[in-house]
TIBAVEX-857941 format. One record per residue: residue in one letter; x, y, z of N, C-alpha, C, CB in turn. Coordinates in pm, whole numbers, padded with zeros to 5 digits, always signed. Glycine has a CB too. Layout:
BEGIN
AXYZXYZXYZXYZ;...
This chain:
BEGIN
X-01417+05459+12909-01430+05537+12785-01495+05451+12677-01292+05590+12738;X-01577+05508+12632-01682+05454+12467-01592+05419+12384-01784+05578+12367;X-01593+05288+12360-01534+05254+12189-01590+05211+12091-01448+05169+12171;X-01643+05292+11976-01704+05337+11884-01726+05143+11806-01602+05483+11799;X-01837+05150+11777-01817+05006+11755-01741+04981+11552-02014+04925+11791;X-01673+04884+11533-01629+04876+11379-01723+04852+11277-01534+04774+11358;X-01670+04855+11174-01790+04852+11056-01789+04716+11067-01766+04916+10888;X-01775+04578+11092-01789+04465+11111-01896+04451+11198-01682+04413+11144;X-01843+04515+11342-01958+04472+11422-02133+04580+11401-01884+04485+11597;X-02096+04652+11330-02194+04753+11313-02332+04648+11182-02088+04928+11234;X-02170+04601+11109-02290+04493+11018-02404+04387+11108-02184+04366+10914;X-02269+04345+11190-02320+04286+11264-02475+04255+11334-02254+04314+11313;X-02474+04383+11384-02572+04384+11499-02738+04430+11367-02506+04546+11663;X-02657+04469+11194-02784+04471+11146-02826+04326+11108-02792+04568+11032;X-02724+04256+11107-02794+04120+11067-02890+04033+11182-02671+04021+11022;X-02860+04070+11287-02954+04047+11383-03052+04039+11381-02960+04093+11449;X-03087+04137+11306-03283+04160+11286-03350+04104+11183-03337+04311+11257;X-03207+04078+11077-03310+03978+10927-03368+03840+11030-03155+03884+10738;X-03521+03876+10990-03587+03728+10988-03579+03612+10910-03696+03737+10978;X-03612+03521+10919-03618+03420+10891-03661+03380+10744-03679+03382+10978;X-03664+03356+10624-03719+03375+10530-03746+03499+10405-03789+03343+10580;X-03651+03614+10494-03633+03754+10451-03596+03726+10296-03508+03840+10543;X-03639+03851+10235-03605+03863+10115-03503+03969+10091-03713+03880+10047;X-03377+04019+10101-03298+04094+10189-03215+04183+10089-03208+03999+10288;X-03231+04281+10012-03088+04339+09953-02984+04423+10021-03115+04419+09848;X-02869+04424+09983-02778+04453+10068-02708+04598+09976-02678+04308+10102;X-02681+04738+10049-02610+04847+09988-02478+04813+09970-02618+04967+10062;X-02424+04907+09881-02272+04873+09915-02182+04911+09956-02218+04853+09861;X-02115+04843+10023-02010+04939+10145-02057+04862+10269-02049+05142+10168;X-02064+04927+10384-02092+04867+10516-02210+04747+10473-02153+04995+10636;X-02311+04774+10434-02466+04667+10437-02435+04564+10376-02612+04717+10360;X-02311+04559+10281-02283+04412+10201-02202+04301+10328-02151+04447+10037;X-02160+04355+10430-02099+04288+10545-02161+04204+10616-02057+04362+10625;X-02318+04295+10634-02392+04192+10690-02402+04043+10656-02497+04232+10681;X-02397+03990+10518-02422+03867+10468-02380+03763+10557-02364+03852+10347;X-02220+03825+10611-02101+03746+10679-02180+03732+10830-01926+03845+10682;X-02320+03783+10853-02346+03765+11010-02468+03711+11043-02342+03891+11086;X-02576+03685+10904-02686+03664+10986-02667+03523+11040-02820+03684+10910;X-02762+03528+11187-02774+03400+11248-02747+03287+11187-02881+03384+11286;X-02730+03153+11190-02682+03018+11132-02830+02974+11112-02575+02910+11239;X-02909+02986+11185-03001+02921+11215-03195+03005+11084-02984+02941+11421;X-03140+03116+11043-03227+03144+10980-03199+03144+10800-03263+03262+11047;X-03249+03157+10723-03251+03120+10607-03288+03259+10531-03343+03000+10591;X-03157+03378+10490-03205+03487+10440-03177+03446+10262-03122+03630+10513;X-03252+03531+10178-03242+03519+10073-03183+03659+10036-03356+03471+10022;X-03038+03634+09967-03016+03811+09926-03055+03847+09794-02854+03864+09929;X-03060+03951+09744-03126+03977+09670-02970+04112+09583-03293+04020+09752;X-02917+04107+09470-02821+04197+09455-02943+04253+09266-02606+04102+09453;X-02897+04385+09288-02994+04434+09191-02948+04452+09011-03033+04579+09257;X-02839+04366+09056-02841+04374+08892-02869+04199+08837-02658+04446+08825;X-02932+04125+08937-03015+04035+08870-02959+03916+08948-03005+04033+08703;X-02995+03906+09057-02985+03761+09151-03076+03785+09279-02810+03723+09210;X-03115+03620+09274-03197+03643+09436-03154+03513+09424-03388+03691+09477;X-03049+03480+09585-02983+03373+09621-02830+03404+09601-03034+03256+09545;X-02784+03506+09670-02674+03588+09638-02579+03489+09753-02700+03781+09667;X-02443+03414+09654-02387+03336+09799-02291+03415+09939-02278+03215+09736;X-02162+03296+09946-02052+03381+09992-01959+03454+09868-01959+03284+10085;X-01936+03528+09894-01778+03573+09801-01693+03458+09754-01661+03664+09901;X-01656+03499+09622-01613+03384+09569-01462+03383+09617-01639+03379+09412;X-01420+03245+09632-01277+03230+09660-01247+03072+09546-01247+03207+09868;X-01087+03109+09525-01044+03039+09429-01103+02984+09284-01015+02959+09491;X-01118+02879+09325-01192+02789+09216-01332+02851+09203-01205+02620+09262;X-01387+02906+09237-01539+02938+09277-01516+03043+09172-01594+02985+09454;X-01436+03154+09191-01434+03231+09092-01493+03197+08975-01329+03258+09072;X-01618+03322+08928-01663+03338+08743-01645+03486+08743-01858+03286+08677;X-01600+03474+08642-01579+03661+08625-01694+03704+08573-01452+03727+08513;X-01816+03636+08520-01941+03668+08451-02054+03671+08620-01985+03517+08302;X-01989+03618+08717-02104+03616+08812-02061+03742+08929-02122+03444+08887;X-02074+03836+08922-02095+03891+08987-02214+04015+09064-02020+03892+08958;X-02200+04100+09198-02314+04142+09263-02334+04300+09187-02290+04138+09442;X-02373+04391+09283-02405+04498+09203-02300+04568+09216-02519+04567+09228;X-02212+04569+09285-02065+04617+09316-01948+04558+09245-02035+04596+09456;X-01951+04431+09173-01890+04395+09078-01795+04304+09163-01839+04506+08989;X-01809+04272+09277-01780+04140+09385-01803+04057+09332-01844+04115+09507;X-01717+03961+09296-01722+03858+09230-01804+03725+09352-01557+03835+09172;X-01919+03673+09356-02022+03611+09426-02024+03454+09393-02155+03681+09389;X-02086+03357+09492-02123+03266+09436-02297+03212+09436-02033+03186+09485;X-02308+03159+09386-02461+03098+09406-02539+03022+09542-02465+02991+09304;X-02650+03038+09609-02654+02880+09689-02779+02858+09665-02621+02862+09863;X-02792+02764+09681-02873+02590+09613-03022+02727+09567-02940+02379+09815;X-03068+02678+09451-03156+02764+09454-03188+02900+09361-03141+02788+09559;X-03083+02943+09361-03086+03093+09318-03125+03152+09165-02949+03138+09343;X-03167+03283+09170-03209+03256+09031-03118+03378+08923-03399+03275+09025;X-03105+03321+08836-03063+03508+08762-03100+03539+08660-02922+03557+08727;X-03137+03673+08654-03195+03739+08540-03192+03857+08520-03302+03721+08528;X-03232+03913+08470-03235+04068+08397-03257+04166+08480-03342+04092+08291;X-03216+04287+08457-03218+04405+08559-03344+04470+08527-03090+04513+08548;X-03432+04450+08433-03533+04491+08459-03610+04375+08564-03591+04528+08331;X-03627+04254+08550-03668+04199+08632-03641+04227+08735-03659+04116+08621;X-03528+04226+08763-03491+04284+08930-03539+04427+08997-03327+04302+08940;X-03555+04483+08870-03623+04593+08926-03769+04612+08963-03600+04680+08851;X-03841+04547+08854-03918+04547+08853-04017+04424+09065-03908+04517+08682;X-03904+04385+09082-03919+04293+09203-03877+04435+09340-03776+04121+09187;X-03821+04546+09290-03814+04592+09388-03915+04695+09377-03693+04620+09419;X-03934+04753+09209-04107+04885+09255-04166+04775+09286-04227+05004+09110;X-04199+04676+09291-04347+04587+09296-04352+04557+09478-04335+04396+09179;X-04223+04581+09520-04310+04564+09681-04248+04473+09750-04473+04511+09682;X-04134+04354+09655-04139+04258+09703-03977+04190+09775-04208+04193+09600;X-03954+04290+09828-03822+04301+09900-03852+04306+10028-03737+04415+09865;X-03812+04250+10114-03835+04267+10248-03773+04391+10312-03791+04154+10312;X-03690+04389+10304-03557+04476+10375-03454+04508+10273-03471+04385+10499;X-03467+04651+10275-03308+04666+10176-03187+04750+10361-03348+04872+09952;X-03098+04691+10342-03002+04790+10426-02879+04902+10326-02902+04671+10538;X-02905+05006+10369-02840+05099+10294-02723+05147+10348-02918+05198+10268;X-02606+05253+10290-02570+05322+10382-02623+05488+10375-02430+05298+10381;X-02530+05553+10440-02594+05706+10399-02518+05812+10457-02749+05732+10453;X-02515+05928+10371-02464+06042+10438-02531+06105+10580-02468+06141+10335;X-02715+06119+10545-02797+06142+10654-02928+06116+10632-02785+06262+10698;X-02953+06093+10802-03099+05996+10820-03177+06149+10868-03097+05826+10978;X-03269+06211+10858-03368+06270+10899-03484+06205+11014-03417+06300+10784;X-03465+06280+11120-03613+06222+11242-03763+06186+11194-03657+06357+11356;X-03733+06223+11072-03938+06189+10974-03846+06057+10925-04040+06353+10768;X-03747+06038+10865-03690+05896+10819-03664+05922+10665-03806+05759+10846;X-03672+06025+10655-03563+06107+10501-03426+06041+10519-03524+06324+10512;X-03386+05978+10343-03308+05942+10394-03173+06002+10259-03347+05788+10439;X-03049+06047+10297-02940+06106+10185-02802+06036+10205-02912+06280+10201;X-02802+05972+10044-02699+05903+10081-02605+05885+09917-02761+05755+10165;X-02636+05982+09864-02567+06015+09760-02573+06188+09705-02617+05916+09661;X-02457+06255+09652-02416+06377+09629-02345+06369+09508-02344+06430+09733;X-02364+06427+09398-02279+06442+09278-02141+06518+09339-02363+06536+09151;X-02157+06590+09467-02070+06663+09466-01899+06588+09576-02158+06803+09516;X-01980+06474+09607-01910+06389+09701-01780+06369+09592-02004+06237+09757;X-01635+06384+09593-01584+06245+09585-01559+06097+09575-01570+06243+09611;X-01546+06090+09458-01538+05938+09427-01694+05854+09429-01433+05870+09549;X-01770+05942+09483-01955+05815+09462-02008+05882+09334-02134+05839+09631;X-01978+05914+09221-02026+05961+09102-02146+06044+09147-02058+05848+09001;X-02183+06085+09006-02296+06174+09021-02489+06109+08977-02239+06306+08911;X-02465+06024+08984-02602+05882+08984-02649+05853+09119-02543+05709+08926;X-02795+05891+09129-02861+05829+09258-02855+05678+09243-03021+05877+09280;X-02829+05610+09128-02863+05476+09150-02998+05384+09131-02837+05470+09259;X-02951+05294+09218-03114+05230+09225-03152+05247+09344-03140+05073+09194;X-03035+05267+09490-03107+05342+09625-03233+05359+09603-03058+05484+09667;X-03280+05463+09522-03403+05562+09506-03468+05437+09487-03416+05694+09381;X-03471+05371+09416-03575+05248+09383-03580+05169+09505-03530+05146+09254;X-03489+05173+09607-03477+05050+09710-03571+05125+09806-03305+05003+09778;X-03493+05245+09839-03600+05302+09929-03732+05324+09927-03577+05393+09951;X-03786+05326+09801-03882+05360+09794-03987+05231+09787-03873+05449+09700;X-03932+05139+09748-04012+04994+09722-03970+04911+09795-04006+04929+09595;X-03910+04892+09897-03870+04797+10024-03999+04755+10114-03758+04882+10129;X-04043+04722+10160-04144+04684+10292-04026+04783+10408-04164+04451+10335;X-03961+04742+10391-03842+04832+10568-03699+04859+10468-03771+04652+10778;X-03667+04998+10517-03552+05055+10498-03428+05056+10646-03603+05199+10449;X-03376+04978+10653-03217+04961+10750-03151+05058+10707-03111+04821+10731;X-03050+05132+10764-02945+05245+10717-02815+05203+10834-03022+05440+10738;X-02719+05180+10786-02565+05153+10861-02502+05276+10793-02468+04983+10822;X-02422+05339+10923-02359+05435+10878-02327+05522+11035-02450+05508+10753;X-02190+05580+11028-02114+05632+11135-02257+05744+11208-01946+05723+11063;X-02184+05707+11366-02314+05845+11357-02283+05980+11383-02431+05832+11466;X-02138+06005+11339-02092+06200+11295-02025+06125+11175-01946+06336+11432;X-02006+06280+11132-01943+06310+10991-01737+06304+11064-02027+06526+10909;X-01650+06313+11011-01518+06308+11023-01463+06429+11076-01463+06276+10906;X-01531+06572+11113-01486+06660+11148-01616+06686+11271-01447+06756+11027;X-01670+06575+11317-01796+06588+11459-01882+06629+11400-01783+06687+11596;X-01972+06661+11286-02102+06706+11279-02207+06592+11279-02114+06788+11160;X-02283+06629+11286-02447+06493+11308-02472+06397+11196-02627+06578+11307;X-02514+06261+11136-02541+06252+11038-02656+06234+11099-02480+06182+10953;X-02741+06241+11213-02855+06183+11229-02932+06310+11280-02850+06053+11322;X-02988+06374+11164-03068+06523+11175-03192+06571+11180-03047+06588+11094;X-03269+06688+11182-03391+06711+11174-03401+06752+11023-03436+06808+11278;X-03352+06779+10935-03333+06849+10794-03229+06791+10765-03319+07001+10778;X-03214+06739+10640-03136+06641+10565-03080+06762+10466-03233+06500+10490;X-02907+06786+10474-02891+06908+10392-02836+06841+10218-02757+07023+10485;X-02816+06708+10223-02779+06657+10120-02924+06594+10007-02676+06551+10179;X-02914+06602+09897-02990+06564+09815-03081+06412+09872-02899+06556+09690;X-03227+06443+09891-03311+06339+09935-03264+06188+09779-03516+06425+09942;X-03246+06079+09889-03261+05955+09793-03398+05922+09829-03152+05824+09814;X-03493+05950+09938-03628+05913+09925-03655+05965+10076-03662+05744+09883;X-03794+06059+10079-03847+06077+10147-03890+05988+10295-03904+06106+10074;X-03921+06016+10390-03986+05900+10488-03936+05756+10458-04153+05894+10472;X-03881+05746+10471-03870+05561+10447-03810+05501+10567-03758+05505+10307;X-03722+05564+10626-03590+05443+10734-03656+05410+10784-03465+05472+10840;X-03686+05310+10895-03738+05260+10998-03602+05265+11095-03809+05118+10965;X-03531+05191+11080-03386+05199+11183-03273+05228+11155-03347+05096+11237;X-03190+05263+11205-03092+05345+11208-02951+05245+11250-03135+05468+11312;X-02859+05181+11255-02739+05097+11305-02632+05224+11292-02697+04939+11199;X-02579+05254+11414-02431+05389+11407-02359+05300+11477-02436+05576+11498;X-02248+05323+11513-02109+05270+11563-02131+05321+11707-01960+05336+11478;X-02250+05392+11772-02275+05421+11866-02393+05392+11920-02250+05511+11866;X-02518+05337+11854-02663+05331+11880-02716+05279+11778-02728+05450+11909;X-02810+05175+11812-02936+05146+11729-03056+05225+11769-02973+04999+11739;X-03095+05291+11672-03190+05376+11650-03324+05374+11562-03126+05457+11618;X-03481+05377+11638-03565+05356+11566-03584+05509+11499-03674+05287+11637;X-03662+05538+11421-03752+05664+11316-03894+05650+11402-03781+05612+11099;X-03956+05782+11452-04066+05811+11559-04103+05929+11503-04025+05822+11720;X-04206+05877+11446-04293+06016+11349-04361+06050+11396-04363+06015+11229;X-04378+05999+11571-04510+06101+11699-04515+06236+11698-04482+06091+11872;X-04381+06208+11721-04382+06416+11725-04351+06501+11569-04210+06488+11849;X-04400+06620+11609-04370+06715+11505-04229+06674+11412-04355+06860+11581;X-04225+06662+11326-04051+06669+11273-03999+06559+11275-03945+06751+11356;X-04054+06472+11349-03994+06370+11403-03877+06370+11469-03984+06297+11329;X-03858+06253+11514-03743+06207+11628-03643+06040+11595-03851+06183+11797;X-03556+06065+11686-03520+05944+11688-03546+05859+11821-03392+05949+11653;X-03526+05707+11810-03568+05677+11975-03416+05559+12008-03782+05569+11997;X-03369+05585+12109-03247+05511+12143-03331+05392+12163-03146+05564+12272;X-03246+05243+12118-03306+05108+12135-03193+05028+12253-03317+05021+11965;X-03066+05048+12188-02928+05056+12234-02776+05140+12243-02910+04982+12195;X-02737+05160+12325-02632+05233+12326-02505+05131+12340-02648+05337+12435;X-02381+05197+12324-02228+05083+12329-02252+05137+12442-02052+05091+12239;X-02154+05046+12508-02106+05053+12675-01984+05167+12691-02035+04881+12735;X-02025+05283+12818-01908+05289+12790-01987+05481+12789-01830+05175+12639;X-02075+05529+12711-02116+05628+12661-02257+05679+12752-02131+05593+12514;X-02254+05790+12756-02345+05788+12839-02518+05886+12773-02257+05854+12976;X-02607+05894+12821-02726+05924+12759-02670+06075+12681-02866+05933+12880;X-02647+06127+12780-02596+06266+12738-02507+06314+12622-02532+06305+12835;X-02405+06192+12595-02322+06211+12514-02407+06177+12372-02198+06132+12552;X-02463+06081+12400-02506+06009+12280-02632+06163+12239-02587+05808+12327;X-02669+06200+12317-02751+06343+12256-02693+06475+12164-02799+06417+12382;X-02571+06489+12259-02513+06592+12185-02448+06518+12039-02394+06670+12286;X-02432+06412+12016-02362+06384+11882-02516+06356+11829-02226+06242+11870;X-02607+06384+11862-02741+06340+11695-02814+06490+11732-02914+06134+11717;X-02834+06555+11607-02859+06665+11572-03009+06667+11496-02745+06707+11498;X-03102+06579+11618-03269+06588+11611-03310+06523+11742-03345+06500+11471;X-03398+06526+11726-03455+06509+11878-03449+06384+11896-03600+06556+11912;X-03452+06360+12032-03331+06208+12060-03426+06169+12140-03147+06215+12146;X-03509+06046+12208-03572+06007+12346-03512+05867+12326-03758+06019+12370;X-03538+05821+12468-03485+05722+12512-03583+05576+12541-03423+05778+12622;X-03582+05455+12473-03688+05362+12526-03678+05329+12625-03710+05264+12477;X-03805+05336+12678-03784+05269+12834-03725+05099+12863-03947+05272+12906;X-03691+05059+12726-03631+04939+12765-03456+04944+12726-03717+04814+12685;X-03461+05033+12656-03328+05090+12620-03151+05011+12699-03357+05263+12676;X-03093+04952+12626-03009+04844+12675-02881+04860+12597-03076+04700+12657;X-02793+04809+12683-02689+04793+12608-02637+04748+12490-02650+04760+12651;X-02564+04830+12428-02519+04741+12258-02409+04658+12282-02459+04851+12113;X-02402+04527+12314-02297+04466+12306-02234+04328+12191-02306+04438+12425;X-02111+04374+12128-02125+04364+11959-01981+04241+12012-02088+04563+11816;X-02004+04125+11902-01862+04054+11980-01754+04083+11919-01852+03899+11988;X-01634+04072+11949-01493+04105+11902-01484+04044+11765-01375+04045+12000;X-01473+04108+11645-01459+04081+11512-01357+04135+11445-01558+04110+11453;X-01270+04031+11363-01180+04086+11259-01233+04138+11183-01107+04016+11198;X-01145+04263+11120-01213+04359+11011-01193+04218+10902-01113+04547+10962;X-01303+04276+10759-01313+04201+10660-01340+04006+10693-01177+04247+10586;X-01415+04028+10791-01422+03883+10816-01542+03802+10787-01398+03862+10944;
């Protein structure tokens, strides 16, 4: 039987893909987890949008400043390097192009790569798109982490996005607790394309839970995520 992978290892497997030298902002909620995973061996720069690039670990003890914190109000530390400044600057670094990768989360991904991930009408996420809209739209690559049904089995990964667009076309990949998933604008409407599946689940299943057209890569492989404490 499939066991749905955790929001740890789900960060996980997105930090995998930051390269080397990335310029990287992180959403908040699941995508701020990633920080805790990329490789040892590569050198990401995070980027938090209310005015840092060189975003550290989470602050503990002594490290604590109550004046330094991310865009979530996580109290952060610095590493060697980093710079801070103004939220227009920061913004102005993300219309200008010069973000590598933002990872988001989201209510729903669309097969063209529409992507919705805020609702005035949601509970508790206010009624502000944010700066999302700015990330998505000015990123080089859009990442999206996020379950892949809703809490009562419906799709978040669709052909028609029924929640308010945060930006048209943008995702490139998809990270669910069940599949890494590319955006394939070949066909009409687009599609999604399986990269990896968890162990455990089978092609079929993984079809009926995404609600757009699904194909399979011919190199298509197992997702195997390592055993992680939550919040670690």
């Amino acid at each position: 039987m499939a066991t749905p992978l955790t929001r740890d290892q789900m960060a996980w497997r997105a930090a995998q893909d930051l390269p080397d030298g990335a310029y990287v902002n992180l959403g908040l909620g699941m995508p701020v987890l990633a920080a805790n995973y990329a490789p040892g061996d590569r050198e990401i720069f995070y980027h938090s949008e209310n005015g840092i690039l060189g975003v550290g670990p989470v602050a503990q003890g002594a490290e604590i400043d109550p004046e330094l914190v991310d865009a979530g109000s996580q109290r952060v530390t610095l590493r060697d390097g980093a710079s801070v400044f103004d939220s227009a600057a920061s913004f102005a670094m993300i219309r200008g192009g010069h973000i590598d990768i933002t990872i988001l989360g989201g209510f729903q991904v669309a097969g063209n790569g529409d992507l919705a991930n805020w609702d005035a009408k949601v509970p508790n996420k206010g009624p502000l798109i944010g700066g999302a809209m700015d990330l998505a739209a000015g990123a080089k690559a859009v990442h999206v982490i996020m379950r892949h049904s809703t809490r009562d089995g419906g799709a978040r990964l669709v052909t028609t996005c029924s929640y308010p667009l945060t930006a048209p076309a943008c995702v490139k990949r998809v990270y669910t607790d069940l599949a890494v998933l590319d955006v394939d604008v070949g066909l009409a409407g687009g599609s999604f394309v399986a990269r990896e599946i968890i162990p455990g689940l089978s092609r079929e299943e993984l079809t009926a839970a995404t609600g757009a057209p699904l194909i399979f890569a011919p190199d298509c492989r197992e997702l195997v995520a390592p055993e992680l404490a939550e919040g670690t």
